[in-house]
Phi, psi and omega in degrees: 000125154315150148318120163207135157001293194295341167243033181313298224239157164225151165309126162123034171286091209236185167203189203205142156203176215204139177218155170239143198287129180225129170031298190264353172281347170279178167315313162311320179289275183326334195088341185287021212146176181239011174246170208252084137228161158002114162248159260239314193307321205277327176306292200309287185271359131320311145329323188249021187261306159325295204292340157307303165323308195280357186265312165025253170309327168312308191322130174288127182329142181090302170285160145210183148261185192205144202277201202189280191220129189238152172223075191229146190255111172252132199219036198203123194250148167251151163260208188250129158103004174245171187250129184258163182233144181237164173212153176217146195222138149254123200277319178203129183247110136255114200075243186275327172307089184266137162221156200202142178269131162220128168240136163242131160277123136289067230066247202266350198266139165268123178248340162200169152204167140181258189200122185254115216243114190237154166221143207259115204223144184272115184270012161257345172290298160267349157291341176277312160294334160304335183261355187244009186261128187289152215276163165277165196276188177284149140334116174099352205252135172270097199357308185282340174142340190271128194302142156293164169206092194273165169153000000 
């Protein structure tokens, strides 16, 4: 029996990636707030960049993964100019279901953690169906075609 997908990964798969907080990482930067600390989108995706990180080497040609559910506590602010880590393990694989424990430290301190849930797709498959799906309509926009307009 072959290599397929669905028998890529195995659990305890890990990676480490590392950012040092700068300006445009912030909350403030990001939209998510008004304070010049970690904002939680930029936290969010360093977490999911481990996760990446640890599939990384695995993939089978053709494939990636894609996040799906994301759970995370962030429960510590960084400022600009310190540097955070993120680690992600992968915990459990069903099928196509990748889930991964992720915590991130600022040194010694947990500044987040939970759990991140990717599923492992055939990457000419999902851009294609992403491109091929008719956009939904606008805010304001009429079943028929016609723009609102006030005034």
């Amino acid at each position: 029996m072959g290599q397929t997908p669905e028998n890529s990964f195995r659990p305890g798969a890990t990676a480490r990636v590392e950012l040092t907080v700068t300006d445009s990482d912030t909350a403030q930067a990001v939209g998510s707030g008004d304070v010049p600390v970690l904002g939680t989108p930029r936290l969010l995706a360093l977490a999911e960049a481990a996760t990446v990180a640890a599939t990384a080497t695995g993939l089978p040609p053709g494939m990636t993964t894609v996040g799906t559910r994301v759970e995370l506590d962030h429960r510590a602010a960084t400022p600009v100019g310190r540097t955070v880590a993120a680690m992600a393990r992968l915990s459990e694989v069903d099928g196509r279901r990748l889930v991964f424990e992720v915590v991130v430290f600022e040194g010694s301190t947990t500044i987040a953690q939970g759990r991140i849930e990717r599923a492992l797709v055939d990457r000419h498959r999902f851009v294609e169906r992403a491109f091929d799906r008719t956009p939904a309509p606008r805010v304001g926009d009429d079943p028929t075609g016609e723009r609102a307009v006030s005034g």
